[in-house]
C-alpha positions in Angstrom: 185.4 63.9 48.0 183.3 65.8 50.0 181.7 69.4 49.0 183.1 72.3 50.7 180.2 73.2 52.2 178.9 69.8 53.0 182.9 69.6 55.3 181.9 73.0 56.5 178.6 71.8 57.9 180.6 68.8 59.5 183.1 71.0 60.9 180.7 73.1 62.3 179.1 70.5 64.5 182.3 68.9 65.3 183.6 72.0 66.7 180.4 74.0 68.5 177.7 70.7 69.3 178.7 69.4 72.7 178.9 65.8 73.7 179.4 62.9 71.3 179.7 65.5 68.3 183.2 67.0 69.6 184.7 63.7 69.9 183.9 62.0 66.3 186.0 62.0 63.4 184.0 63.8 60.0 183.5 60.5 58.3 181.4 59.3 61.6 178.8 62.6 60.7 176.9 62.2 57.9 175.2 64.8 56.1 172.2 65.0 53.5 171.3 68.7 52.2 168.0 70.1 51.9 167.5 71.0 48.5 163.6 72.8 49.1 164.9 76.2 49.7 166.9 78.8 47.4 167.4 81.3 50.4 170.1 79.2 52.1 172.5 76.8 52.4 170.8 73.8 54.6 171.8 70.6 55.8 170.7 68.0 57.8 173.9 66.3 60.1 173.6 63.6 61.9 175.8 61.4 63.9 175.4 57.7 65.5 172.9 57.6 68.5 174.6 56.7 71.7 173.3 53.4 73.4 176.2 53.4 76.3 179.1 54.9 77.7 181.8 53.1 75.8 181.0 55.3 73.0 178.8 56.3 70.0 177.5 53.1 68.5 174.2 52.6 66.2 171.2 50.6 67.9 170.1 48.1 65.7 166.3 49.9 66.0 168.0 53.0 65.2 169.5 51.5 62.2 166.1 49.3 61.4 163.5 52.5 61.8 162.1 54.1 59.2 162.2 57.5 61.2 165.8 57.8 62.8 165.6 58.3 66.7 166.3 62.7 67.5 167.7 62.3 70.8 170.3 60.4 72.9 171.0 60.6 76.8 173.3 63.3 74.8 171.1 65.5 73.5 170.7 65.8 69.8 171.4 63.5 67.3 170.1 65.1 64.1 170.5 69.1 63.4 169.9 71.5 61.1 173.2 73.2 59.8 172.7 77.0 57.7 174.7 78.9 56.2 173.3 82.4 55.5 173.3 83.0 51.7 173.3 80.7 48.4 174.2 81.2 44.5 170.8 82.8 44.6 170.8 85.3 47.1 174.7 86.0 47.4 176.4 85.4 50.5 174.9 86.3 53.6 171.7 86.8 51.7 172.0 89.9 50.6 167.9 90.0 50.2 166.8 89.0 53.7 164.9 92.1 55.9 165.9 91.7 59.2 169.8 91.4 60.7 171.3 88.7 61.8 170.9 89.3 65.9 166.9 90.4 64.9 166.3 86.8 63.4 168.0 84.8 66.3 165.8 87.3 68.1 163.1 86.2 66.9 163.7 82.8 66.4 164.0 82.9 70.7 160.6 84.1 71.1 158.8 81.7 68.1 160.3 78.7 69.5 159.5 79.6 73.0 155.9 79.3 71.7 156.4 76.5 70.1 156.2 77.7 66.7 159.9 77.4 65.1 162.7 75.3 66.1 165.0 76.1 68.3 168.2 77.5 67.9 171.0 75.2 69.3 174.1 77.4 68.3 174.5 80.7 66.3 177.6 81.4 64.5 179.6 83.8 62.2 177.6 83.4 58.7 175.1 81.2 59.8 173.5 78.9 62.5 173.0 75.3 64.1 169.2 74.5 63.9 167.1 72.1 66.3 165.9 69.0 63.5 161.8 68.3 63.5 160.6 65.2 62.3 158.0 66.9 59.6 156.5 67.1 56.5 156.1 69.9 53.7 152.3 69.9 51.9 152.6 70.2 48.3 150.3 73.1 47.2 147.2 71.2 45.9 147.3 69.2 49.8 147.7 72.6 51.7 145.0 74.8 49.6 142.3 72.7 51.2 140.5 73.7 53.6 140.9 71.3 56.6 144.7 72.5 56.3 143.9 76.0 55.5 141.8 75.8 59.3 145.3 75.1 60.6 147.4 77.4 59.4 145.5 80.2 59.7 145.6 80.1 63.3 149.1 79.9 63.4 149.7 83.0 61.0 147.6 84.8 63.7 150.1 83.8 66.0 152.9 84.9 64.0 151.3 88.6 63.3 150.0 88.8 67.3 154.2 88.6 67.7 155.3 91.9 69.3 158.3 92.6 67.6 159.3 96.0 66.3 162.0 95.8 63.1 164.4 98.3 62.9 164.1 99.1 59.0 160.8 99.7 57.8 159.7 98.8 53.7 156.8 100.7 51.8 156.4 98.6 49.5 154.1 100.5 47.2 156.8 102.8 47.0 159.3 99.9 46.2 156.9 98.8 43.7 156.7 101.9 41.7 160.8 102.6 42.3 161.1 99.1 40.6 158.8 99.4 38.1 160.5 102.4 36.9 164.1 100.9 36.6 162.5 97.7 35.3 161.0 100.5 32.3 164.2 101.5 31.6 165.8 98.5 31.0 163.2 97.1 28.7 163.8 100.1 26.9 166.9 98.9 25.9 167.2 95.3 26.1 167.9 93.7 22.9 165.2 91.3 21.9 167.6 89.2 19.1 168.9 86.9 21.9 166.1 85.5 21.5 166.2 84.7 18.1 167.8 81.1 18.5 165.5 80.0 21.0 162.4 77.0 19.7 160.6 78.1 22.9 157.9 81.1 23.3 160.4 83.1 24.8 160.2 86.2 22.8 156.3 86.0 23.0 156.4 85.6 26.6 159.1 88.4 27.0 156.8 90.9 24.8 154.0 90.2 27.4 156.0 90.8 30.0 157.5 93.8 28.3 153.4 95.3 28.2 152.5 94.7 31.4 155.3 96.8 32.7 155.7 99.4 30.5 151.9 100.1 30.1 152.4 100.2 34.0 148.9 97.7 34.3 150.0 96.9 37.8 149.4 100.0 38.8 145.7 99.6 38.6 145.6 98.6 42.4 147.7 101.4 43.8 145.1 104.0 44.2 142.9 101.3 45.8 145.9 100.1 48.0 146.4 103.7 49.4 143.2 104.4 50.2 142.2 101.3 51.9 142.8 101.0 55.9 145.3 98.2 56.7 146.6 96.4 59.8 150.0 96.4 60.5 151.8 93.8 61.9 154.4 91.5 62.4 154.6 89.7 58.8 156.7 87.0 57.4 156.5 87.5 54.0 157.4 84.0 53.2 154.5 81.8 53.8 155.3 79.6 51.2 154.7 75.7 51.6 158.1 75.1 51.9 158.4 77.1 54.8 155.5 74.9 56.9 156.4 72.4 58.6 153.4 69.9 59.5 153.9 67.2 62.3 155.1 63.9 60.7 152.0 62.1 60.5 153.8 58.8 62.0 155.0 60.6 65.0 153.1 61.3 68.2 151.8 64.9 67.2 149.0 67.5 67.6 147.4 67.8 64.3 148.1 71.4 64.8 151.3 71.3 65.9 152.4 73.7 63.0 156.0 75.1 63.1 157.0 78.4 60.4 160.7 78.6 59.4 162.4 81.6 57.2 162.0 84.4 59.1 164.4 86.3 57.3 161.9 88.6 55.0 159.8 89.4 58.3 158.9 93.1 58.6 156.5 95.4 60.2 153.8 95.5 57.1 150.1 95.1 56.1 148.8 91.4 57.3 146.7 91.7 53.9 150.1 91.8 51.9 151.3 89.0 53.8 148.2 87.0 53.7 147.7 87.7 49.7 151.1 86.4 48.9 150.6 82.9 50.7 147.5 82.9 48.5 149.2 83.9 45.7 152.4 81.7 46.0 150.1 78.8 46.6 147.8 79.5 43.8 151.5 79.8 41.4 152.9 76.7 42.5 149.7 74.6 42.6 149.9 72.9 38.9 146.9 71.1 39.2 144.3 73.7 39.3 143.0 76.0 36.8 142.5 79.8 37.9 138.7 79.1 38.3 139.1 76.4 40.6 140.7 78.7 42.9 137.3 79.8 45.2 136.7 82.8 47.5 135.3 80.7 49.6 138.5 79.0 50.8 139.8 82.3 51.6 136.7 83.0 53.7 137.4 79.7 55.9 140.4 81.1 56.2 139.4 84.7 57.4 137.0 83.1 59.4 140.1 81.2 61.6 142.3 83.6 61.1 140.0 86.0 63.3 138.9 83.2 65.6 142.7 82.9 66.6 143.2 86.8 66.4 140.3 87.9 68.5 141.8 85.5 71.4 145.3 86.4 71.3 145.1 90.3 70.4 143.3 91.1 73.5 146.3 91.1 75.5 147.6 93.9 74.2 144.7 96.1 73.0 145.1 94.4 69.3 141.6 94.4 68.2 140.2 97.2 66.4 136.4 96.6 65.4 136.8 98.9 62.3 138.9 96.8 60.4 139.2 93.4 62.6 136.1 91.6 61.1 135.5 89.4 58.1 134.5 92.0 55.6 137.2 94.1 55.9 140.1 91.8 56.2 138.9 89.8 53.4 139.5 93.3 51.2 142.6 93.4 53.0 143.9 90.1 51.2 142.0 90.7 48.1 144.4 93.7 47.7 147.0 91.7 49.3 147.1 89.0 46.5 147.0 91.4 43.6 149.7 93.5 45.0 151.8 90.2 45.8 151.2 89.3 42.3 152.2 92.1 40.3 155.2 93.5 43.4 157.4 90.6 41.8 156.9 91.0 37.8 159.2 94.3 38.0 161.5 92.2 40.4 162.2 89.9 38.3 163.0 91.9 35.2 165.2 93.3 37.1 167.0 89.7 38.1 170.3 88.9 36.1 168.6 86.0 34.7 165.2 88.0 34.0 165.8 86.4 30.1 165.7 82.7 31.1 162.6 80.7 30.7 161.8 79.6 33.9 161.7 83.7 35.3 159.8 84.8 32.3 157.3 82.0 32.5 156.6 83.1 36.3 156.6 86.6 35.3 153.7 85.5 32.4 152.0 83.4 35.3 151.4 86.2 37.6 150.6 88.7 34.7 148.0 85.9 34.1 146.8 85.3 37.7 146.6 88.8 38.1 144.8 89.7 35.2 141.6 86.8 36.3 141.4 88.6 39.7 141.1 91.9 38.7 138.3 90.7 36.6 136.6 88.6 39.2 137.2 91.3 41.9 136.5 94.4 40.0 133.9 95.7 42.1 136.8 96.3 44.9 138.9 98.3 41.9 
């Protein structure tokens, strides 16, 4: 039997793709979810590549090829199905930033540079997505610096977008707001449930339970307020998972770089958006220890990042000497990555599930992460 989302997703083609999709039956579309994302409901559809007009019939090649042909005298044969929402973020994704019209807004003008795939067909709770043939870097791949020199370019792309969103987030403020509720429910929250468990979760909790209540995340704040930021278009999701490099046995551009997820964009500092790619790369990358992670791969990265800027933001009077130089925007993202740390400790003890392992282990590990840079960047604080 088929999931109901999984006929859903075949429905959805049947019914809105034109062509060979309207007239096949849902056991001729086949569909493989992506499991990389917790945002959304993804899928990948397919159906059989066309070789003639007597109907859709599988080439041998097709069937043989390692890397499934994308396109038929029809159009597409692969898509991306979405549904707007999972177990995670509630249905419709009751956490994303911009609406639903502002991110196939969006979407138009990143694809029409080349930097997102396209949207075939929007519907009512979600949307049918142009497939790309591409590859996702692990964390300890994308951290180095050859790869760092290409996505930094792109980001500056991204942030050169002219896009105003119509709700605005200060997230300092959200920060402090959050902190506050997160106060008062560790005030409360009855420790003995964790009496059963062989694990470290009660000494893990009880960190947690410090950091928030002594309010050591606020140690940045003053700093943050005082420092002169950019604002621009962010995306507030530049996680690995949300990167999609060219597949290498594909003709490609090694920079062909596409960004996906644009849900959490927002009007906000670029160093807040450039700290937590930082920071979400350092927290996922396993292999490293804290002191492996170098400034100087950050500077590489400033260093392209304004290469890319300085030749885009001219356009539209974009450059502004005082802050767009290496110095300053490397403060920027130092300030960037602490606040991206410690913005997401009081998030999560708020989270239903704030007592589970897995949440208070990535609370512990940004508490941790946290903790090294302040000490390594104390000079800034």
């Amino acid at each position: 039997m088929y999931s109901e989302w999984t006929v859903k997703a075949k429905s959805i083609c049947q019914s809105l793709l034109s062509g060979p999709w309207k007239n096949l039956s849902l056991d001729e579309i086949t569909v493989d979810p992506i499991t990389t994302g917790r945002s959304n409901r993804l899928f990948i559809c397919s159906r059989p590549l066309v070789t003639s007009l007597n109907g859709p019939k599988p080439s041998k090649s097709h069937e043989e090829s390692i890397f499934e042909q994308l396109k038929d005298e029809y159009g597409d044969v692969k898509v991306v199905v979405r549904f707007y929402g999972s177990d995670y973020t509630g249905e419709g994704n009751r956490y994303k930033c911009v609406t639903d019209e502002e991110e196939l807004e969006i979407l138009a003008i990143l694809s029409s540079k080349g930097l997102s795939p396209r949207v075939l067909v929007p519907f009512t709770g979600g949307r049918i997505d142009e497939y790309v043939e591409s590859i996702i870097l692990p964390p300890n791949r994308l951290s180095q610096p050859t790869n760092l020199m290409i996505v930094a370019p792109k980001i500056a792309q991204y942030h050169s977008l002219q896009f105003r969103c119509q709700r605005d987030h200060d997230l300092v403020q959200i920060y402090r707001d959050n902190t506050e509720k997160a106060c008062e429910k560790l005030e409360t929250f009855d420790e003995s449930i964790f009496a059963g468990c062989s694990d470290n979760s009660l000494e893990l909790f009880r960190k947690v339970k410090t950091f928030i209540t002594q309010k050591l995340g606020f140690r940045i704040l003053s700093k943050m307020i005082s420092t002169q930021h950019k604002r621009v278009f962010s995306h507030m999701d530049l996680i690995n998972s949300n990167l999609l490099f060219p597949h290498p046995h594909l003709p490609h551009n090694p920079d062909d770089l596409m960004i996906i997820d644009v849900e959490n964009s927002q009007n906000q500092f670029r160093g807040i958006d450039l700290g937590k790619f930082f920071c979400e790369l350092y927290l996922a990358d396993e292999t490293k220890k804290f002191s492996s992670f170098y400034d100087s791969d950050i500077h590489i990265f400033v260093d392209c990042y304004l290469n890319q800027w300085f030749k885009i933001a001219s356009q539209f009077n974009g450059i502004d000497p005082e802050i767009d130089n290496h110095e300053h925007l490397f403060l920027e993202m130092q300030l960037g990555i602490l606040m991206a740390l410690t913005f997401v400790i009081p998030w999560n003890v708020l989270h239903p599930n704030f007592d589970s392992l897995d949440m208070l282990q990535n609370s512990v590990s940004r508490i941790d992460l946290y903790t090294h840079f302040c000490e390594r960047w104390s000079q800034i604080l």
